[in-house]
Every structure is written in C-alpha cells, then in structure tokens.
Backbone as CSV, one residue per row, in Angstrom:
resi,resn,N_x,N_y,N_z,CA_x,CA_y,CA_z,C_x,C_y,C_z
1,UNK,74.136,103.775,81.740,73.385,103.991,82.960,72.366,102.858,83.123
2,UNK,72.471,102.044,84.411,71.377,101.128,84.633,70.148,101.758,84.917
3,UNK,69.263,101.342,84.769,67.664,101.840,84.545,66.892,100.758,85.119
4,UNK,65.716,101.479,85.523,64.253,100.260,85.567,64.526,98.955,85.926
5,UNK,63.984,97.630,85.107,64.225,96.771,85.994,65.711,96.107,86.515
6,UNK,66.820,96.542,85.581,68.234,95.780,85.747,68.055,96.526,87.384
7,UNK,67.990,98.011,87.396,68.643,98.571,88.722,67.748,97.679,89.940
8,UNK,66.821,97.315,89.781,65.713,97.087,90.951,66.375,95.453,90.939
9,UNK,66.888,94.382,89.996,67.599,93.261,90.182,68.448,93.449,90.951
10,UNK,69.483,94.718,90.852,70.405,94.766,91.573,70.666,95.106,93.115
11,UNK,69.435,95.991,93.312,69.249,96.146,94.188,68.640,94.834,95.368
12,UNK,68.332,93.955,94.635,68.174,92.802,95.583,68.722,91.851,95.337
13,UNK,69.876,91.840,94.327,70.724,91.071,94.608,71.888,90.907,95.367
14,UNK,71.889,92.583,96.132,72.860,93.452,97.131,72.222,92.940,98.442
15,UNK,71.114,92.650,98.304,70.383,92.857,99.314,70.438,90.685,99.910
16,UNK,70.591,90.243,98.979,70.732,88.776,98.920,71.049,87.982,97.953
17,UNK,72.207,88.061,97.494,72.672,87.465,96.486,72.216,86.054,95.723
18,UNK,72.086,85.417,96.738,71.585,84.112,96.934,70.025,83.800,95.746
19,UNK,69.614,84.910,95.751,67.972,84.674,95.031,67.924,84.481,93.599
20,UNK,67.442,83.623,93.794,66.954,82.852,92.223,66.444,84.045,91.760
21,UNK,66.592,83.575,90.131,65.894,84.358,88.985,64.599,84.209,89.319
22,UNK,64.023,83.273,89.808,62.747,82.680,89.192,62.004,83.908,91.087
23,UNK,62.748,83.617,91.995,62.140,84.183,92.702,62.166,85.915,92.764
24,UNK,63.466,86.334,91.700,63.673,87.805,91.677,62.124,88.214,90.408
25,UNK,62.271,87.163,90.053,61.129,87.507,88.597,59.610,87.784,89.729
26,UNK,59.381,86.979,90.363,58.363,87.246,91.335,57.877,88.568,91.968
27,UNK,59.142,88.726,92.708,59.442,89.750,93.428,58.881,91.072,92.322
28,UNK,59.524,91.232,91.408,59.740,92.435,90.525,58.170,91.769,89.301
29,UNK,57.536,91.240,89.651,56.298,90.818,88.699,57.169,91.000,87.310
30,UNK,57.603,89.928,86.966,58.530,89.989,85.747,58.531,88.328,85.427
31,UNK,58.752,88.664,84.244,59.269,86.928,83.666,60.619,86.755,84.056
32,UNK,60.673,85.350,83.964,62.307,84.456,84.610,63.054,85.064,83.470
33,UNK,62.812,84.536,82.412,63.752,84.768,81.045,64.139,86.580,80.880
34,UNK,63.114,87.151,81.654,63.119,88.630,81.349,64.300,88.752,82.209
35,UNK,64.443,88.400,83.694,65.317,88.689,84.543,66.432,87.877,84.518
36,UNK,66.364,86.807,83.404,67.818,85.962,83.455,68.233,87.055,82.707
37,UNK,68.216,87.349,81.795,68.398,88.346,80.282,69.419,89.347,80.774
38,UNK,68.683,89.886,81.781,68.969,91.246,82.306,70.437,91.047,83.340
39,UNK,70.303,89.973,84.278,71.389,89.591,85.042,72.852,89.202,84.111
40,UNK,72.496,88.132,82.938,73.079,87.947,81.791,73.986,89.270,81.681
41,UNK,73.132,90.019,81.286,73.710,91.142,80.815,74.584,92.141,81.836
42,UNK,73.980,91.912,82.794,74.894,92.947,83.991,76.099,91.902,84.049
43,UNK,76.525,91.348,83.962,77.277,90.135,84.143,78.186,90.953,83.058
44,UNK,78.276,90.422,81.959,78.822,90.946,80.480,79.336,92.506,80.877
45,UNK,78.516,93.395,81.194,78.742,94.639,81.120,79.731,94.937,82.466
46,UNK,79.943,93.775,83.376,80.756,93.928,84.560,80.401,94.878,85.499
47,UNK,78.894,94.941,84.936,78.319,95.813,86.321,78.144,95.220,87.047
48,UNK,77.647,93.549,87.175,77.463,92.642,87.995,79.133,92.008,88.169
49,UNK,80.279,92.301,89.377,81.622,91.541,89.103,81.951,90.612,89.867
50,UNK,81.164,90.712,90.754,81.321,89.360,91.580,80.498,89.425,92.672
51,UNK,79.819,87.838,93.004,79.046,87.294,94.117,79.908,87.269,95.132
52,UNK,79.357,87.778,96.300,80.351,86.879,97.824,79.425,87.319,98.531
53,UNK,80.039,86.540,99.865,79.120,86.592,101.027,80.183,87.403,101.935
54,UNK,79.332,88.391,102.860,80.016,88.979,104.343,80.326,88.263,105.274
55,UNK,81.648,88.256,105.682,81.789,87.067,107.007,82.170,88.232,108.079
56,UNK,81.520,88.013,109.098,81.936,88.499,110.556,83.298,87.787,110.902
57,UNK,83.991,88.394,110.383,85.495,87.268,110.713,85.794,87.280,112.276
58,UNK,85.074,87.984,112.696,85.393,87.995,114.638,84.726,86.955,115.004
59,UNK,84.005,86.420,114.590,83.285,84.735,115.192,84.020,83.523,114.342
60,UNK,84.730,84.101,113.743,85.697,82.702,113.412,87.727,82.732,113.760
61,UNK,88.073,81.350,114.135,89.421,81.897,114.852,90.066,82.169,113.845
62,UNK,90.408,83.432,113.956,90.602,84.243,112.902,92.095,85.614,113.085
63,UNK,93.176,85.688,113.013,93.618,86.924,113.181,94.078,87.533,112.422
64,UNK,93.143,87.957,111.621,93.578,88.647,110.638,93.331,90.354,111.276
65,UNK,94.435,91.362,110.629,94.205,92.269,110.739,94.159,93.553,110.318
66,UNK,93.000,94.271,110.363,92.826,95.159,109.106,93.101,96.533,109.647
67,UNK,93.933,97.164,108.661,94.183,98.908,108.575,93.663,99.551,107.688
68,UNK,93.648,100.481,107.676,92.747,102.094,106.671,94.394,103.010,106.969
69,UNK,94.751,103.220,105.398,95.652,103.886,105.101,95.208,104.819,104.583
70,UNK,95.550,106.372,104.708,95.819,107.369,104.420,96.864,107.859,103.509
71,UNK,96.985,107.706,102.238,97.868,108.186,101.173,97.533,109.593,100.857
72,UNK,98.646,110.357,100.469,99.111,111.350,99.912,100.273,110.693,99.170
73,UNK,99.671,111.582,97.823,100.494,111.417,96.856,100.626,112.629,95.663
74,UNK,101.735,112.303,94.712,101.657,113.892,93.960,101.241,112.956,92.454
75,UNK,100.373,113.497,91.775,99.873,112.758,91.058,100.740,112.889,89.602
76,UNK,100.544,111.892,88.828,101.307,111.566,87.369,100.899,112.401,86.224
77,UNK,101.803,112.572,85.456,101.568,113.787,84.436,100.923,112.994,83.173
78,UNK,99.548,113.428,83.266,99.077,112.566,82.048,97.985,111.588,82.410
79,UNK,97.703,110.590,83.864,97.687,109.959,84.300,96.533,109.927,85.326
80,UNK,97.646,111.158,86.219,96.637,111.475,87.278,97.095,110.260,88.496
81,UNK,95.587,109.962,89.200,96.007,109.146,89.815,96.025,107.213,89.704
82,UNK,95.505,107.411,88.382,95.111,106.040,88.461,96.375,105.442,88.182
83,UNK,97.867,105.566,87.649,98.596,104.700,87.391,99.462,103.969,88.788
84,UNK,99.063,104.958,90.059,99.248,105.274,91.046,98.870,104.064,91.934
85,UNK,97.221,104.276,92.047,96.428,103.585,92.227,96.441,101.970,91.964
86,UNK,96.801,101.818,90.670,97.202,100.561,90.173,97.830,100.078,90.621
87,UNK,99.111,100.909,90.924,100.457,100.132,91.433,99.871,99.600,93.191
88,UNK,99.780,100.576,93.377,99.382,99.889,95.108,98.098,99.069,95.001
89,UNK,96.878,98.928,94.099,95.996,97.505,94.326,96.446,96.207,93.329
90,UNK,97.457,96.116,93.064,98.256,94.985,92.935,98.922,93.973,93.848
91,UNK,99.389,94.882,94.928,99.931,94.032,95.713,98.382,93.230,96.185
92,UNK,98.772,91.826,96.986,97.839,90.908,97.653,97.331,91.508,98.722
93,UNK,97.837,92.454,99.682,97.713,92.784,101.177,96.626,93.484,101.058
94,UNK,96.479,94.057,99.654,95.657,95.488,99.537,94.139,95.164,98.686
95,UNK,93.062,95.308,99.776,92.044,94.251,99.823,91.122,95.498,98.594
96,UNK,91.332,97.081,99.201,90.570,98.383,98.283,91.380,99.522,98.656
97,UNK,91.046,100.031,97.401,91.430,101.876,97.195,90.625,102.605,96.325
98,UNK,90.568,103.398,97.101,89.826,104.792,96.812,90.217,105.588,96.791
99,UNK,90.164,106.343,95.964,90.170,107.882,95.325,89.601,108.733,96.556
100,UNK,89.914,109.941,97.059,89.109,110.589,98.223,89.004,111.847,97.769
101,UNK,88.413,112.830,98.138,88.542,114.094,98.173,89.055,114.597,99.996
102,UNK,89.423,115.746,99.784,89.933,116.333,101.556,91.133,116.615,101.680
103,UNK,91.786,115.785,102.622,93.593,115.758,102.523,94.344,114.806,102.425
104,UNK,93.332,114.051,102.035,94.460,112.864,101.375,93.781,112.626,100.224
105,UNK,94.827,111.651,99.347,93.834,111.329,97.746,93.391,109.942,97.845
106,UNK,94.419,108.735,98.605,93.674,107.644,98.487,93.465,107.130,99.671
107,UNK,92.293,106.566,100.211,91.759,105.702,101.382,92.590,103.921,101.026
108,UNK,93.737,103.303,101.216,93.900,101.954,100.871,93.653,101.254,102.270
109,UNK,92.848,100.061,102.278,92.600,98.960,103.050,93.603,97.742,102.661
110,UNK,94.301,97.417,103.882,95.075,96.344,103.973,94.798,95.620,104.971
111,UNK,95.374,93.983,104.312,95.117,92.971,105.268,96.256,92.368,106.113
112,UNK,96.343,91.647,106.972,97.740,91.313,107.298,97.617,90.447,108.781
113,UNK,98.888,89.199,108.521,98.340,88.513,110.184,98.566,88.975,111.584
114,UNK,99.500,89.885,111.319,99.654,91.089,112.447,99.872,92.329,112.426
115,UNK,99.970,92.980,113.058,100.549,94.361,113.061,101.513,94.916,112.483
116,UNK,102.420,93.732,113.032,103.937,93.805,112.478,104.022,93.809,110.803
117,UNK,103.018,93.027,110.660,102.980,92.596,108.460,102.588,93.734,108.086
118,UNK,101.573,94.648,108.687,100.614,95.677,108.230,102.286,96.249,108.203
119,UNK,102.860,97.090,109.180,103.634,97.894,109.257,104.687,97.634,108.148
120,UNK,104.688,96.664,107.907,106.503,96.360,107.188,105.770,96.858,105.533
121,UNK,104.202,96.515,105.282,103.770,96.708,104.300,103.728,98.370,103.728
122,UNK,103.476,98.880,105.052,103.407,100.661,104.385,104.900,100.778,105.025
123,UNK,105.957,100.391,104.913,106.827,100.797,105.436,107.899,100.463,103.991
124,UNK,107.747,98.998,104.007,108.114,99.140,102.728,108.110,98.332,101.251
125,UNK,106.639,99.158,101.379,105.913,98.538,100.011,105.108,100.243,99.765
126,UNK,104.680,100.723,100.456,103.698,101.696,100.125,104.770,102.678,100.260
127,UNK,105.577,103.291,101.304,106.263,104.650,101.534,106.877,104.669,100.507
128,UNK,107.797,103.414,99.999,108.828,104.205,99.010,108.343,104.330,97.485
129,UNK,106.943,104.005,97.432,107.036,104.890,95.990,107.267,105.914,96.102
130,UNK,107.581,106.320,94.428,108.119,107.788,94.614,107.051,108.650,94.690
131,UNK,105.762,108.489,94.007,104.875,109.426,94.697,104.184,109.314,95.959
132,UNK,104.639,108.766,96.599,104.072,108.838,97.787,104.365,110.096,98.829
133,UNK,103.557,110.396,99.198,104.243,111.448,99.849,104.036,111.557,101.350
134,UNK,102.855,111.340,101.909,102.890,110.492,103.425,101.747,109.508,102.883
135,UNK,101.604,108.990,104.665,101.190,108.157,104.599,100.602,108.078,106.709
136,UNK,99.329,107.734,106.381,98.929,107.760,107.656,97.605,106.272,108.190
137,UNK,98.507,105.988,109.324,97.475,104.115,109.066,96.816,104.454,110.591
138,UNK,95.425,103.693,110.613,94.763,103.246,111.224,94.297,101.732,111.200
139,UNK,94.338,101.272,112.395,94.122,99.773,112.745,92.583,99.453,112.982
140,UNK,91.779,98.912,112.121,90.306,98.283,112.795,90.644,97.580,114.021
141,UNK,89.444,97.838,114.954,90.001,97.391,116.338,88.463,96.414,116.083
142,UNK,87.644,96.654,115.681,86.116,96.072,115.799,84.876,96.270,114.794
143,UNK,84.706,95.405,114.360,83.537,95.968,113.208,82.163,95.723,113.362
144,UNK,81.255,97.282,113.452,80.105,96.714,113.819,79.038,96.819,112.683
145,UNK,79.672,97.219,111.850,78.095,97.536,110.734,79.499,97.579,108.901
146,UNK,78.851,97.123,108.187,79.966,96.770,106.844,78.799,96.359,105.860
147,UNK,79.002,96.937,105.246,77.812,96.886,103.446,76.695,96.875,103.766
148,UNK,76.315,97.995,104.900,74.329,97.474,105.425,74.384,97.001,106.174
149,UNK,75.502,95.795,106.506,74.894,94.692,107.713,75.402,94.947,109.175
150,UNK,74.882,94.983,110.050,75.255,94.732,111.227,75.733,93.780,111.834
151,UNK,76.773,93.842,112.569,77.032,92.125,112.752,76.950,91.680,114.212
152,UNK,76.869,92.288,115.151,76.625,92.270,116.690,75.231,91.761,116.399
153,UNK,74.437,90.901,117.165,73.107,91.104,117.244,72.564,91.687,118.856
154,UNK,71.700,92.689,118.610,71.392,93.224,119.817,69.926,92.604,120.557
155,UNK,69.870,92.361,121.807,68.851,92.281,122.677,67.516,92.992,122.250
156,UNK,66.678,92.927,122.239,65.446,93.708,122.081,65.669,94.484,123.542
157,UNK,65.021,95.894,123.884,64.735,96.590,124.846,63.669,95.728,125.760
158,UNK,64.589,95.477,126.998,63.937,94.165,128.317,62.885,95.390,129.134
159,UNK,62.961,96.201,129.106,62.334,97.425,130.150,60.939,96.890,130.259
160,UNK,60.559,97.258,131.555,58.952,97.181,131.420,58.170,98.272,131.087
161,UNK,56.760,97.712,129.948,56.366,99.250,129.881,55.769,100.031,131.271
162,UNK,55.696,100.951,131.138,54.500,101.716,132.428,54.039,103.060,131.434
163,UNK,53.303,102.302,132.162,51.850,103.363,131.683,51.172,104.145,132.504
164,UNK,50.583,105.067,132.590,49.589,105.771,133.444,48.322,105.678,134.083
C-alpha cells in the first residue's frame, strides 16, 4: 500500500508528469534525494509504469477510431477471467480491458482506422473465442473530458452582470 509522501508524488505526477524532483521536493517541503528515492522506488515496484502525455487526437489529422466493447464471457476453470483477459489485450487493436461488474464482465477499448477494421476485429478476432459469449460495440463519436482533462476549451460566461 502506497502511503504519505510516495502517494502525494503521485498524485502530482498524475497531475503533471513533466515535474522535476527538485520542484516536486518543493512542492511537498521535502528533500530532492528524499523524492528521487521514493519515485526510484515507485518505478521498481511498477507502481509508477509509464509516463505519457494526453493528446486530443481531434486537433490533429487524425482518423483514428475508437470503440468500447462489451464482452460477455463464461469464465475459465481455475483461472477465472484473467486467462481470458490476456488473450484479448494481446492483440495491438486493443488499447484496455477491464474487468466490470453488471452484465457484462469485460469493458475492451479498441483502436482502428475505420469502422470497417473495428468491425472485422470483434468479428473476427474477439467473437470467436470460445468463451466469448456476446459481444456488444459502441463507437466514440467525440471526446470531451479523459483522465481529468477536458479538452474543448470553453468561453468564459460573455453575459452582462445586472444588478439592482
């Protein structure tokens, strides 16, 4: 369990990856070496697994296109769902999966340059495992908010005040 200062590193390193030790040490009134130590270590422990940045891929010419799959599946004896799981975030197309609770078991996100790729992918790459048991896709049409961030920027409210 992360604790004290690792969690409060992490939390602003979610928040801006980008920030120096020397300025996270600031931030958190801490020594550099205290907070290299600690990052060090989230690193090692693969709690820290990777840096990236969010791209608004709609401001770049871009057509890529993303679905939210709906799996049902009957799960493995012994196993459960993770051997399951495995098999479908192997392929390249398949960016995440999740475990769900409700009526389906896994949420998978796929990528693809059209529609047509998405489809041929749960058609036939995902349906015919054998545990699969349906399968239900939705197409992102627009993304306005993803890990915290918003990506539209909005106008401030133009109204005039009135007062009494």
């Amino acid at each position: 369990m992360v604790e004290g200062l690792k969690l409060k590193i992490l939390e602003l390193l979610k928040e801006d990856a980008r920030r120096s030790p020397e300025l996270i040490a600031t931030m958190l009134d801490a020594s550099v070496e205290e907070v290299k130590r600690a990052i060090d270590e989230l690193e090692k422990d693969h709690v820290i697994v990777k840096y990236a940045a969010v791209v608004n891929w709609s401001k770049v010419a871009d057509d890529k296109v993303t679905a939210l799959i709906e799996v049902q599946i009957t799960p493995e004896r012994g196993r459960g769902f993770e051997g399951i799981a495995e098999r479908i975030y192997q392929y390249p197309e398949v960016k995440s999966v999740f475990l769900m609770s409700g009526a389906y078991d896994l949420l998978v996100e796929v990528e693809g340059r059209t529609l047509q790729e998405v489809a041929s992918f749960v058609s036939n790459k995902l349906s015919p495992i054998d545990a699969v048991l349906s399968t239900k896709t939705f197409f992102i049409l627009k993304k306005y908010k993803q890990d915290g961030i918003i990506f539209e920027e909005r106008e401030g409210d133009q109204r005039l005040v009135i007062s009494p």
